[in-house]
Jmol script that loads the backbone (N, CA, C; Angstrom):
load data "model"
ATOM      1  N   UNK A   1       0.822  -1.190   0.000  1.00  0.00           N
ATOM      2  CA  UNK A   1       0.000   0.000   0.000  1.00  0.00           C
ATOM      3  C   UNK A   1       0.866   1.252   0.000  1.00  0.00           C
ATOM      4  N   UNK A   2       0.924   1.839   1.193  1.00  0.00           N
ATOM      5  CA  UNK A   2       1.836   3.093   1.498  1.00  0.00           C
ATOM      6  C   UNK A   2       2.757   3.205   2.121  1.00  0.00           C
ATOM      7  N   UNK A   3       3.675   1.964   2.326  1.00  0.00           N
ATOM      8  CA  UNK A   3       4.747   1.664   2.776  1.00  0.00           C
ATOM      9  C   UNK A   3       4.740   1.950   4.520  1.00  0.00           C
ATOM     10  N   UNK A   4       3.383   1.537   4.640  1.00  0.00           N
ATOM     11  CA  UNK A   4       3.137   1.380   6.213  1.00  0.00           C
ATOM     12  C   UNK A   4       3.573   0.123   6.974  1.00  0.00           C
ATOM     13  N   UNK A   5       3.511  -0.051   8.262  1.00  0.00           N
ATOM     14  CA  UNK A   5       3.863  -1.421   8.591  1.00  0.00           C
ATOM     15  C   UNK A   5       2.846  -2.636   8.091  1.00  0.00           C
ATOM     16  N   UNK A   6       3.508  -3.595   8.027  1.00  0.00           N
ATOM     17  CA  UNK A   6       2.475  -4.566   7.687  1.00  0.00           C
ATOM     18  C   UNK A   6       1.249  -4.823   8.285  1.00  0.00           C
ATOM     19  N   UNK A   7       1.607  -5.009   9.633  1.00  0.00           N
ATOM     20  CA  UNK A   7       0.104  -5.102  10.423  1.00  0.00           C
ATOM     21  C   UNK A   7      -1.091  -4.215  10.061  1.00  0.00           C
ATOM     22  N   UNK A   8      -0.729  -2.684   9.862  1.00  0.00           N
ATOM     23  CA  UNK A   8      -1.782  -2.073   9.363  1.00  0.00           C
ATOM     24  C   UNK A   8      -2.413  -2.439   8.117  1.00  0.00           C
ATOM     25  N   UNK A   9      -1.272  -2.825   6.734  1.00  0.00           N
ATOM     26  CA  UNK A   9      -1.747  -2.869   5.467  1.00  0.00           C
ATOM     27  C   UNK A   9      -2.508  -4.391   6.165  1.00  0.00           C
ATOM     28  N   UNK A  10      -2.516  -5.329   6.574  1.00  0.00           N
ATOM     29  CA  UNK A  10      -3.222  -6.224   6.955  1.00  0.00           C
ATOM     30  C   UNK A  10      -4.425  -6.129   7.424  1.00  0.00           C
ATOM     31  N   UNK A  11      -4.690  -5.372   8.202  1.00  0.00           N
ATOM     32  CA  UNK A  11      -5.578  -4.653   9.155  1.00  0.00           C
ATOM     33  C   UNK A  11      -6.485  -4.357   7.822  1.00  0.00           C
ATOM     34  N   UNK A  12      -6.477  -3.410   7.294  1.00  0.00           N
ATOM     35  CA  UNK A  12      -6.728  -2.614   6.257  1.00  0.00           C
ATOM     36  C   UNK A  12      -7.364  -3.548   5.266  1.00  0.00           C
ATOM     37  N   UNK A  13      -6.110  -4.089   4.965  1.00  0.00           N
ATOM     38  CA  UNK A  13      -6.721  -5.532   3.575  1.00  0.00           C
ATOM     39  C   UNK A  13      -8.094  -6.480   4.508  1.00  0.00           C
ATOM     40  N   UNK A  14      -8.160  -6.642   5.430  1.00  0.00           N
ATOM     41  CA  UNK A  14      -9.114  -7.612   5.914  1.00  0.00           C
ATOM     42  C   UNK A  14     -10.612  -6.781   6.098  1.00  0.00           C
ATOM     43  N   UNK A  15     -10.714  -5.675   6.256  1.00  0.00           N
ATOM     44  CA  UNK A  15     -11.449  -4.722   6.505  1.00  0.00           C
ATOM     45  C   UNK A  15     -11.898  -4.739   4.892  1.00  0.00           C
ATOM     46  N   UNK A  16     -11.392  -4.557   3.889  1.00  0.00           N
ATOM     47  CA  UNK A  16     -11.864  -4.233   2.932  1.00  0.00           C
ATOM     48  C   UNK A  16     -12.829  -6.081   2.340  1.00  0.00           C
ATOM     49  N   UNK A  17     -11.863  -6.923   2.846  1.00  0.00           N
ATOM     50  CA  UNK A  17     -12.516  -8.158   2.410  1.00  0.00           C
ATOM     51  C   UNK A  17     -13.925  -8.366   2.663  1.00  0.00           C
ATOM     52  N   UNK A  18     -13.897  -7.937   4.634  1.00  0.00           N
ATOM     53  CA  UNK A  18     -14.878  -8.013   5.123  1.00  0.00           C
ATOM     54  C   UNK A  18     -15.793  -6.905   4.367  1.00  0.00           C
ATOM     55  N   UNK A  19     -15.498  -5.758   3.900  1.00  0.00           N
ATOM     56  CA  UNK A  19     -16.824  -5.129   3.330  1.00  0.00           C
ATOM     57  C   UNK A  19     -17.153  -5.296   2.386  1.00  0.00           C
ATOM     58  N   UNK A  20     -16.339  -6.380   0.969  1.00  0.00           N
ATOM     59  CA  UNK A  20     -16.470  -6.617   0.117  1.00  0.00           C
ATOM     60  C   UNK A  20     -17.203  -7.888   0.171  1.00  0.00           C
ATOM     61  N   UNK A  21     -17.412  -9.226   1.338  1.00  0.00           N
ATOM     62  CA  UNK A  21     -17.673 -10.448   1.081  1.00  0.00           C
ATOM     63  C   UNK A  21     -17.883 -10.551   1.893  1.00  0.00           C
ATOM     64  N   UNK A  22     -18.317 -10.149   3.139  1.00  0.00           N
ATOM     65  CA  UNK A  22     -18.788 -10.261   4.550  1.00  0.00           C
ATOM     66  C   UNK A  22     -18.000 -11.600   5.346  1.00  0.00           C
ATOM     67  N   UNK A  23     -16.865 -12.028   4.911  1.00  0.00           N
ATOM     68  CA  UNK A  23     -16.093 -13.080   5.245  1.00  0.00           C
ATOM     69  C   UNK A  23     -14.479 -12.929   5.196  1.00  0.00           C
ATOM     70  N   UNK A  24     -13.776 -13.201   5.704  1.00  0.00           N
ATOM     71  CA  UNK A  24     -12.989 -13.628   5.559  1.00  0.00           C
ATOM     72  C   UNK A  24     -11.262 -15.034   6.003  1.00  0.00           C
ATOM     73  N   UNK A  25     -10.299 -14.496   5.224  1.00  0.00           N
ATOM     74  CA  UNK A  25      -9.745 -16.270   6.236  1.00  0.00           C
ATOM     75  C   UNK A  25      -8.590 -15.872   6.902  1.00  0.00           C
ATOM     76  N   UNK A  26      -8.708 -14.503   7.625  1.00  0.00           N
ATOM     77  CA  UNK A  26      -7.529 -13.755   8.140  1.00  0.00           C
ATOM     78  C   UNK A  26      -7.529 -14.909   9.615  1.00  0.00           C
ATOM     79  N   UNK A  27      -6.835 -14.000  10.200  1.00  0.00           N
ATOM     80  CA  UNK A  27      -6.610 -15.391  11.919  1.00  0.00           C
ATOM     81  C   UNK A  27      -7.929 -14.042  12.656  1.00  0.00           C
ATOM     82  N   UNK A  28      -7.988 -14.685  14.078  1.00  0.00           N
ATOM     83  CA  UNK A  28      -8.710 -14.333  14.745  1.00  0.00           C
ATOM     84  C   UNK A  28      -8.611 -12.734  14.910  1.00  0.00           C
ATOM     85  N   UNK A  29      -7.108 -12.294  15.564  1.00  0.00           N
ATOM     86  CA  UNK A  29      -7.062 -11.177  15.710  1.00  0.00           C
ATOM     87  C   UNK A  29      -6.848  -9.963  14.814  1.00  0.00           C
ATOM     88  N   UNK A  30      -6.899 -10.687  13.556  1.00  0.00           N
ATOM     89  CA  UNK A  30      -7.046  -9.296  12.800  1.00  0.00           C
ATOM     90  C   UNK A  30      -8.162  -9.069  12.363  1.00  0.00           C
ATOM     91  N   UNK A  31      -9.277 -10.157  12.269  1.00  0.00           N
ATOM     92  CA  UNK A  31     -10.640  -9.763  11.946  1.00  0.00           C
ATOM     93  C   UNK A  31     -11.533  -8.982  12.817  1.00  0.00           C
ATOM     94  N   UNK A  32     -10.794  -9.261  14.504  1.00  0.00           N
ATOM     95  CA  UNK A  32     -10.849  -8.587  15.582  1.00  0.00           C
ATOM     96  C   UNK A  32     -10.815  -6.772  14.722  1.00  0.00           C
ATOM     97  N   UNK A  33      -9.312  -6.788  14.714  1.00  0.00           N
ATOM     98  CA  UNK A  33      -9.110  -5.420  14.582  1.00  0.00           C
ATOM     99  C   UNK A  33      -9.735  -4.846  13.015  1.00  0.00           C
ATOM    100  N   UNK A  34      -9.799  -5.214  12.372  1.00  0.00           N
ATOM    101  CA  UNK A  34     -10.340  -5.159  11.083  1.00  0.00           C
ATOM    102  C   UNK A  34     -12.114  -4.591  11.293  1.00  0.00           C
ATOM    103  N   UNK A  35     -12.936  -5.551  12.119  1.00  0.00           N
ATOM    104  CA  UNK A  35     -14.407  -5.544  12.803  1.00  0.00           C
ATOM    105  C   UNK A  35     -14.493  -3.664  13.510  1.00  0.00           C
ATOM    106  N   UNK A  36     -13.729  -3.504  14.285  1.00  0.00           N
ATOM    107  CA  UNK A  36     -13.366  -2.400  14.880  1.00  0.00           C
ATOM    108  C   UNK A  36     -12.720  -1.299  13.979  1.00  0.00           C
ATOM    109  N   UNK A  37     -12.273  -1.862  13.198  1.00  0.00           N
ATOM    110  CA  UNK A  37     -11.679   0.193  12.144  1.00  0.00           C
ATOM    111  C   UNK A  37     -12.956   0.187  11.587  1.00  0.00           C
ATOM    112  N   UNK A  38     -14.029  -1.381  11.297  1.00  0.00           N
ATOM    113  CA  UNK A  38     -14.816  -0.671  10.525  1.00  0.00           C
ATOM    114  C   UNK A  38     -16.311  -0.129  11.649  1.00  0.00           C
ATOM    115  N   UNK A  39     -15.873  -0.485  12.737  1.00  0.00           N
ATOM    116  CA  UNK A  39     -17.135  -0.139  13.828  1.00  0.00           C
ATOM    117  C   UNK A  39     -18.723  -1.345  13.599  1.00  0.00           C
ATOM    118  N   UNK A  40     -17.925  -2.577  13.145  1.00  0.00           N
ATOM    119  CA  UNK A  40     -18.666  -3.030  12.858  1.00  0.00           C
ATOM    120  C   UNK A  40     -18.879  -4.697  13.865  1.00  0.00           C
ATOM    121  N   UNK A  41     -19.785  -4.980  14.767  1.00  0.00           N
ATOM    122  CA  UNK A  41     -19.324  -5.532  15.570  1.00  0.00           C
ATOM    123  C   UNK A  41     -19.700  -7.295  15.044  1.00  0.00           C
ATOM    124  N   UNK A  42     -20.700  -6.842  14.010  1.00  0.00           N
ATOM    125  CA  UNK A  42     -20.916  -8.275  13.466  1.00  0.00           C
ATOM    126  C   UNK A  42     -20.416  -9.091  12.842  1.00  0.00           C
ATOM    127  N   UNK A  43     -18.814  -8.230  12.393  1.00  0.00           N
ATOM    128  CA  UNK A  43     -17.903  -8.802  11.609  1.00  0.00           C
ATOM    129  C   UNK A  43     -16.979 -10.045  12.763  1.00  0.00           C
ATOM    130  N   UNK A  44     -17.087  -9.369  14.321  1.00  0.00           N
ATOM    131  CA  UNK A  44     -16.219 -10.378  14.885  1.00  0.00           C
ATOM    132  C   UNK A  44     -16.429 -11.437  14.668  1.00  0.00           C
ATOM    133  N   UNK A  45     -15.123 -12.403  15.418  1.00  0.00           N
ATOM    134  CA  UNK A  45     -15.350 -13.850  15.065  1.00  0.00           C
ATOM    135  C   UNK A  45     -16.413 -14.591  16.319  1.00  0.00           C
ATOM    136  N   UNK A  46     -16.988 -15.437  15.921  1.00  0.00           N
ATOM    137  CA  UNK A  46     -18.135 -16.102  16.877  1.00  0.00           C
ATOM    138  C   UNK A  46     -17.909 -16.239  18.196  1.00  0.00           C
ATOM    139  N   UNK A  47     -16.588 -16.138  18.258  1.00  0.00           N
ATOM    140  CA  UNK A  47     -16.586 -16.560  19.816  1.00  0.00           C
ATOM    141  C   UNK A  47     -15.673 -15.634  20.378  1.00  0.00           C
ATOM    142  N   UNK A  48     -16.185 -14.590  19.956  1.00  0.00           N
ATOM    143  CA  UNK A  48     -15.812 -13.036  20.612  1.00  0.00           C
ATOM    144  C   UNK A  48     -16.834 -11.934  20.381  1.00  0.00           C
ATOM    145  N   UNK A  49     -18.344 -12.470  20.515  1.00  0.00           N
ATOM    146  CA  UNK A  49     -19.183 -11.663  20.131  1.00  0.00           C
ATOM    147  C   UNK A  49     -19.548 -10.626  21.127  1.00  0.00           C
ATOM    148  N   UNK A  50     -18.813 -10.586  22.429  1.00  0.00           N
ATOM    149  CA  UNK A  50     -19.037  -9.293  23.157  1.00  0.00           C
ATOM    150  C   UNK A  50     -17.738  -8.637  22.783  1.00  0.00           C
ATOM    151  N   UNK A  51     -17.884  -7.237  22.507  1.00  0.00           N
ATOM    152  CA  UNK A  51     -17.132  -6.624  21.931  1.00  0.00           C
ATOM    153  C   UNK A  51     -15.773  -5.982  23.470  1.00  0.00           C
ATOM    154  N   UNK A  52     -16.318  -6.220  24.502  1.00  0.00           N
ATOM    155  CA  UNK A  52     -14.928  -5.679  25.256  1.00  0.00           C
ATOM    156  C   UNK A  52     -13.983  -6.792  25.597  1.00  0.00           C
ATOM    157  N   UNK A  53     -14.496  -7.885  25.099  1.00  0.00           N
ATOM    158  CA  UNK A  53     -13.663  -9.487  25.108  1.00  0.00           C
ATOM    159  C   UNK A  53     -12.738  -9.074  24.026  1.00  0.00           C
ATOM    160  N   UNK A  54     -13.434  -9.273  22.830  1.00  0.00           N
ATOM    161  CA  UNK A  54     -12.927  -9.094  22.218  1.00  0.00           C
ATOM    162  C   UNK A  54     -11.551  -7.780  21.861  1.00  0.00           C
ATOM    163  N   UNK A  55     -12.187  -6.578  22.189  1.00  0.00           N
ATOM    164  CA  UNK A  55     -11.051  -5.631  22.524  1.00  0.00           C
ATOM    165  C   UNK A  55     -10.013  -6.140  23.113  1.00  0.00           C
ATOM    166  N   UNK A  56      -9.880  -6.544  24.483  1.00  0.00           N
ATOM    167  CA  UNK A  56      -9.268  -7.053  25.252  1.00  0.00           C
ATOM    168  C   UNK A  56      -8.206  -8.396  24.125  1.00  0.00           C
ATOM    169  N   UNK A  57      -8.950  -9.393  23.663  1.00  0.00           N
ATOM    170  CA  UNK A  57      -8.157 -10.063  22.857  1.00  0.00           C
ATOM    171  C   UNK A  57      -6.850  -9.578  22.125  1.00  0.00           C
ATOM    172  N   UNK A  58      -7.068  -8.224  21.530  1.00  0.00           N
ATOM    173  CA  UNK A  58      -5.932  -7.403  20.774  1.00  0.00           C
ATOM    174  C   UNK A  58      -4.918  -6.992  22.174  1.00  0.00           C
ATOM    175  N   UNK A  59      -3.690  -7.272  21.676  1.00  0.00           N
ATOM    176  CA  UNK A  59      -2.505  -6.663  22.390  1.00  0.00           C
ATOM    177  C   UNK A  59      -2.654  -5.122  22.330  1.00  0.00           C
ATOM    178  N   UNK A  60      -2.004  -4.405  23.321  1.00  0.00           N
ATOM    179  CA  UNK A  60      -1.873  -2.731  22.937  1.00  0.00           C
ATOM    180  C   UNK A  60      -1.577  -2.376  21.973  1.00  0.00           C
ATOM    181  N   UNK A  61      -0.030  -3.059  20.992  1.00  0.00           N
ATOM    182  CA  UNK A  61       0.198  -2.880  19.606  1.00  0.00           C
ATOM    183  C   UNK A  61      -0.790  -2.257  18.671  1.00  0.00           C
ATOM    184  N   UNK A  62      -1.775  -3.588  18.713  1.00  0.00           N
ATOM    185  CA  UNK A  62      -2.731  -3.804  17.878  1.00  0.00           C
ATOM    186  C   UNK A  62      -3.932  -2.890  17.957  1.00  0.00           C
ATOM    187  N   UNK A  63      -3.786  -2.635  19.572  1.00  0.00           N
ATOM    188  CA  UNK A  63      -4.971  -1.555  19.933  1.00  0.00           C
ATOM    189  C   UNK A  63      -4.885  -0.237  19.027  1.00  0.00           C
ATOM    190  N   UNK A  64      -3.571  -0.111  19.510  1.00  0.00           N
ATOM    191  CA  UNK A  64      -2.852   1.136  19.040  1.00  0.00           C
ATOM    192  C   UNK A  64      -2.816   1.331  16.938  1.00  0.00           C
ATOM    193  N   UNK A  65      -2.815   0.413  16.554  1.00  0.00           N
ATOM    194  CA  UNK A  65      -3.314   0.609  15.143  1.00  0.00           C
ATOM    195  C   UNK A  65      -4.615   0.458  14.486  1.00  0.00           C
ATOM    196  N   UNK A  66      -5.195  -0.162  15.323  1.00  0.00           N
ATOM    197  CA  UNK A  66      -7.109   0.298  15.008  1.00  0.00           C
ATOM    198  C   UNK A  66      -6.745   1.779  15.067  1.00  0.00           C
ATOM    199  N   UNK A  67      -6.592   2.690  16.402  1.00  0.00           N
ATOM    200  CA  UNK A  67      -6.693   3.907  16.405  1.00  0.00           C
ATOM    201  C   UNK A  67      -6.407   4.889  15.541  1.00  0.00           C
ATOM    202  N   UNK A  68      -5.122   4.010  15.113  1.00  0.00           N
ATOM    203  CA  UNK A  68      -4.596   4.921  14.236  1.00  0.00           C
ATOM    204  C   UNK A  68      -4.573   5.084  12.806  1.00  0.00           C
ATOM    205  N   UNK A  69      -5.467   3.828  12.501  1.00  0.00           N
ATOM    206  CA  UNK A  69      -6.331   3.505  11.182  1.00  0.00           C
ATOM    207  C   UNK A  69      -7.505   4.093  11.040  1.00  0.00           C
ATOM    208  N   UNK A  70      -8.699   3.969  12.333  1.00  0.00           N
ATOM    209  CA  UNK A  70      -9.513   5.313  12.112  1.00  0.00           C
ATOM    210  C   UNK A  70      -9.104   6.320  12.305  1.00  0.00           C
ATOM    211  N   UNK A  71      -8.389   7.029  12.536  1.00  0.00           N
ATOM    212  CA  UNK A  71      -7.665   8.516  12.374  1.00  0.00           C
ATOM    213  C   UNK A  71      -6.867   8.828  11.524  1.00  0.00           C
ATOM    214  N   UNK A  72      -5.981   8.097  10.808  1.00  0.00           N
ATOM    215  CA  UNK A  72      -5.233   8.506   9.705  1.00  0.00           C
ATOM    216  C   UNK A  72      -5.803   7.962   8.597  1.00  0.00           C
ATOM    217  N   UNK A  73      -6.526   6.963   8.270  1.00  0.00           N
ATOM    218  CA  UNK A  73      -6.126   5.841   7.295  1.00  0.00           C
ATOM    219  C   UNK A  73      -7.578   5.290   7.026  1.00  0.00           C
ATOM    220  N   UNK A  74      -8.226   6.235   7.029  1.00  0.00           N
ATOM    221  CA  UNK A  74     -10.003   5.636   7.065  1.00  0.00           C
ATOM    222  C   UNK A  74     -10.193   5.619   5.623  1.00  0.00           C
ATOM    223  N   UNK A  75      -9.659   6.840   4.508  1.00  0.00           N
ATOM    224  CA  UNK A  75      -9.703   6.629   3.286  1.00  0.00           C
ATOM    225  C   UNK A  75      -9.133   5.332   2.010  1.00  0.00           C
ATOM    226  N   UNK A  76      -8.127   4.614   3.313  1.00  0.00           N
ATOM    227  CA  UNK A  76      -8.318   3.469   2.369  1.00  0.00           C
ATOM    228  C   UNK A  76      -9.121   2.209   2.566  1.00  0.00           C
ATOM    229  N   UNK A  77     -10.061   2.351   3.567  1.00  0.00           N
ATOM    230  CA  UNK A  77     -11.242   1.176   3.501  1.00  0.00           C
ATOM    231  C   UNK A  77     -11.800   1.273   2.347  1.00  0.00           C
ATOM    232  N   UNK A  78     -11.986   1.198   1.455  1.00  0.00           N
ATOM    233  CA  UNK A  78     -13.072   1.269   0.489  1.00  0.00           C
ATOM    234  C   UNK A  78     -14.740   1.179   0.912  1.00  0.00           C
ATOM    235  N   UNK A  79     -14.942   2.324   0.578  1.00  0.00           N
ATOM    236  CA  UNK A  79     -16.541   2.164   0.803  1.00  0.00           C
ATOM    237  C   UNK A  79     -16.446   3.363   1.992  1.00  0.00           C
ATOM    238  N   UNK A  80     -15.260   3.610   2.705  1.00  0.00           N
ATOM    239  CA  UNK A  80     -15.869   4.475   3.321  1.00  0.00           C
ATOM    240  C   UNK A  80     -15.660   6.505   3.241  1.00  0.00           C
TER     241      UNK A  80
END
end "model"
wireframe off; spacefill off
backbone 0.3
color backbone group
């Protein structure tokens, strides 16, 4: 993408899957964080359907680039 760290372009790429195909075959915690840039809680995975579990699931790292994906980086979700 923009020569960001990977985790974000990951982040990012799964987010777009999910709004493109309502699925995807990322691992747990990035669909986690992916569900969350898009504020979308139905995207989590099944067995993290309360959303402060799930928060909690993401390391701070990870916390820390949701945030900074909705604040910098919202224009490359597509769709939004």
């Amino acid at each position: 993408m923009n020569n960001l760290p990977w985790q974000i372009d990951k982040i990012i790429e799964v987010a777009n899957c999910l709004q493109a195909t309502g699925s995807t075959a990322a691992s747990t915690g990035e669909r986690i964080a992916a569900a969350f840039v898009l504020n979308r809680m139905d995207y989590l995975p099944d067995m993290y359907s309360d959303a402060v579990e799930a928060w909690d699931r993401l390391d701070d790292e990870w916390q820390d680039y949701v945030r900074l994906i909705k604040r910098d980086y919202r224009h490359l979700i597509e769709g939004q």
